[in-house]
N, C-alpha and C positions, 0 to 999 in steps of 0.2 A: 320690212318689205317682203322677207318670203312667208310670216304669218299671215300677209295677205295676199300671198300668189301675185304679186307687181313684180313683175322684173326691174332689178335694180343692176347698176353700174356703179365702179368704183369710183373715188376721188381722183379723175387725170393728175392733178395739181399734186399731190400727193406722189402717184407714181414716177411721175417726174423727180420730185425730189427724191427718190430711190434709188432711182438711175444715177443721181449727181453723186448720192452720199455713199452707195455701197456696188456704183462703178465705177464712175471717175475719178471723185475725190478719194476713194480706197486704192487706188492704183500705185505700188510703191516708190515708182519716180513721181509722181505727184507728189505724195507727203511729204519725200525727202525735201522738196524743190518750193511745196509752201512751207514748210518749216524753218527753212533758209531765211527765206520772206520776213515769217513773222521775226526771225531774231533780228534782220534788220531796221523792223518797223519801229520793234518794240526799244531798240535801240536808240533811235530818235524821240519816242516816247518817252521815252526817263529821261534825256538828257537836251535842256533850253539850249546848252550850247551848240550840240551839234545839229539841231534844228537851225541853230543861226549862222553855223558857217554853210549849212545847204543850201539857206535861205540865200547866203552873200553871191554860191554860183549858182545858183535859178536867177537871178534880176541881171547879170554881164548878157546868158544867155538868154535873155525876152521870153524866160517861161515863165507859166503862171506860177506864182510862189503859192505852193498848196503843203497840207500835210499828209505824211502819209496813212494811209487808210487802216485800222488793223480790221480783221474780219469778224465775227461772232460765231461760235461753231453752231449752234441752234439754226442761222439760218444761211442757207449754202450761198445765198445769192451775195450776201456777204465778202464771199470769197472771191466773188467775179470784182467787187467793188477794191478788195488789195488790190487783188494783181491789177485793175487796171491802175490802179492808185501807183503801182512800184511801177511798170510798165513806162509810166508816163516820163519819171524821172531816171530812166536807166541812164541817159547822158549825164546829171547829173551827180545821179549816184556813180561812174563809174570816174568824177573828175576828184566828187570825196574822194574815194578810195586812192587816188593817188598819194594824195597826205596826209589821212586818216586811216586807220584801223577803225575794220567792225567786226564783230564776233559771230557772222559767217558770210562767207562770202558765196557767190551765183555763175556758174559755169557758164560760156558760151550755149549748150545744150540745153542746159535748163530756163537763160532766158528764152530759148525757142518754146521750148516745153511751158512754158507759161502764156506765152504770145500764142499757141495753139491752144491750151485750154481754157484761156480769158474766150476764144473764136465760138467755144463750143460752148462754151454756158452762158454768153450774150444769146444765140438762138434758143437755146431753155429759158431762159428768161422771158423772151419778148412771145412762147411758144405757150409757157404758165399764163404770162400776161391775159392772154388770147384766149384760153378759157378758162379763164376767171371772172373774167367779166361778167359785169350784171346780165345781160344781154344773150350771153354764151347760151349755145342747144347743144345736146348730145351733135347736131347735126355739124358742129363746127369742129367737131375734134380731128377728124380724118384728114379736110383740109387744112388745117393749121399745122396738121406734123407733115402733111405733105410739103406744103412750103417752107416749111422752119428747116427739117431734119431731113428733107425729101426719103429715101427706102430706107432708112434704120430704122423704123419704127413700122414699118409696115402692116407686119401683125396684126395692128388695131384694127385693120380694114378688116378681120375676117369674126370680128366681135359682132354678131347680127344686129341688136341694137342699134349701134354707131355704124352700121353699114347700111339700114333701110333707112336710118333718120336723114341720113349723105343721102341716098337716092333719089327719095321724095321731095329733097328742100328743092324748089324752084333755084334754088342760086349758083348749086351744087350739081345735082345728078350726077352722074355721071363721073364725070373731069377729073376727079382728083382721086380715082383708083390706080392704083400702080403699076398693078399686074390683072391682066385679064382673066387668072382663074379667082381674083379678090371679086373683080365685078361679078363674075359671075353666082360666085356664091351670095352677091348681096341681091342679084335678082331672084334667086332661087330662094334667099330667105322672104324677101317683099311675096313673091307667090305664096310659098307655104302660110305667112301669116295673113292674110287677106283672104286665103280658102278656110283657113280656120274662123276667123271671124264670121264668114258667110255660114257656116256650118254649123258656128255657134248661135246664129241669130235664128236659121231656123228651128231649131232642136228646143228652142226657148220661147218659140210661140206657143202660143195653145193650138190643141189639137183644132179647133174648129174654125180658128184662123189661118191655119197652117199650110202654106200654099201646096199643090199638088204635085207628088213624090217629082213627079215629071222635070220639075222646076228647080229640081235641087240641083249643086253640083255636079256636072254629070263629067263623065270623064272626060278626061283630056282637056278638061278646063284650064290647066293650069298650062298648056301649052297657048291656049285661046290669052290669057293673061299675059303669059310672055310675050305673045306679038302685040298687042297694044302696048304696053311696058315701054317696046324697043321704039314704038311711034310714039309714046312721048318723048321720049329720054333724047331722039332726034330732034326733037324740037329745041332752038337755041332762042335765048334772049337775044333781041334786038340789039346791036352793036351801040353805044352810046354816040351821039353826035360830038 
C-alpha cells in the first residue's frame, strides 16, 4: 500500500485482540483468577467421576447439565467462553466444594473479577464481530466502538481515514463523535482532502483544457466548504414509521 501511495489502515480485529491479550488478560489479578479457573476445569476434565457428582447437583437444581468450558490461549475469545462456562455453574460449584476438594479454589473477589471481565470481552467480542463482517466500511469502525466501548476508545476518531469515512456515510455523519474537537478535526480533515483532490484534478489537465487560473481554488474556499459541510451534516434521515 505505501509503494503505491494508497493510504492504508490497520487490522481493527487484530487490534482488538491487543487490547484483550497484552491488557486485560495481562493484568495480574486476571491471570491469578483464570488460572484458578483452569485448575478447576481441568479438574473436571481428567476426572468421569467428578463430572458425575456435578452432574448429580445441576439436575436437584434445574440447571442445564453442561461441561465446563476450558479456553485455547491462541484465541482470547476462548476465555470469554470459560469464564462464562464457570460462571454459570458457580452455585453449583460452590455446593461441590462442600464435600469435595479441588486443587484451587475462587475468592469472593475473584468471582467478581471474573463476572466483570466476562462484561468486558462480551462487548470485544460482539465489537470484532461488527467489523468483521463481510459488509463492514472503514466507515463503521467509529460507530461500533462508540456503542460497544462508548469513550475508551475514542482515539480512533481522530484517525482521518475512519473519521471522513464516519462523515460522508449517509447513516453516520455526524452522531457518533464523542467529543467535539474529534468532529472537528474530521471536518477539517474532509476539507483538506477534497481541496486537494480539486487541486489535483486541475494540475492534471492539460494546459489547453485547463480551466482559467480564475477557477481555481481560490481562497477561503475551504471555509465556503465548511458551511455546506455543516448544511449537510444538518440534514437527518427521516424517522422510520
Amino acid at each position: 500500500m505505501e509503494d503505491l501511495a494508497v493510504p492504508s489502515l490497520g487490522c481493527v480485529a487484530h487490534t482488538l485482540q491487543l487490547v484483550v491479550h497484552e491488557g486485560l488478560l495481562a493484568q495480574r489479578s486476571v491471570t491469578d483468577t483464570m488460572a484458578n479457573a483452569r485448575k478447576i476445569i481441568d479438574h473436571f476434565k481428567h476426572s468421569p467421576l467428578a463430572y458425575s457428582r456435578l452432574e448429580d447437583i445441576q439436575i436437584p437444581l434445574k440447571m442445564t447439565v453442561k461441561r465446563l468450558q476450558q479456553d485455547v490461549h491462541v484465541r482470547w475469545n476462548s476465555s470469554l467462553y470459560m469464564l462464562q462456562s464457570i460462571l454459570e455453574q458457580k452455585r453449583a460449584l460452590s455446593i461441590y466444594t462442600a464435600d469435595h476438594n479441588l486443587p484451587a479454589t475462587l475468592t469472593a473477589s475473584q468471582w467478581t473479577l471474573m463476572e466483570n471481565t466476562a462484561e468486558v470481552l462480551v462487548l470485544l467480542e460482539e465489537l470484532t464481530r461488527e467489523v468483521s463482517k463481510e459488509t463492514a466500511t472503514a466507515a463503521d469502525v467509529i460507530p461500533a466502538i462508540s456503542e460497544a466501548v462508548e469513550t475508551r476508545f475514542a482515539e480512533v476518531e481522530k484517525e482521518p481515514l475512519y473519521s471522513i469515512a464516519t462523515l460522508v456515510d449517509p447513516r453516520y455523519k455526524d452522531r457518533y463523535f464523542t467529543k467535539s474537537d474529534h468532529l472537528r478535526f474530521a471536518k477539517d480533515s474532509l476539507i483538506q482532502e477534497v481541496m486537494k483532490m480539486e487541486e489535483n484534478r486541475v494540475a492534471s489537465e492539460e494546459p489547453e483544457a485547463a480551466e482559467p487560473v480564475s477557477k481555481a481554488p481560490r481562497q477561503g474556499a475551504g471555509s465556503s466548504l465548511g458551511s455546506i459541510l455543516d448544511e449537510i451534516l444538518e440534514e437527518r434521515q427521516p424517522e422510520p414509521n
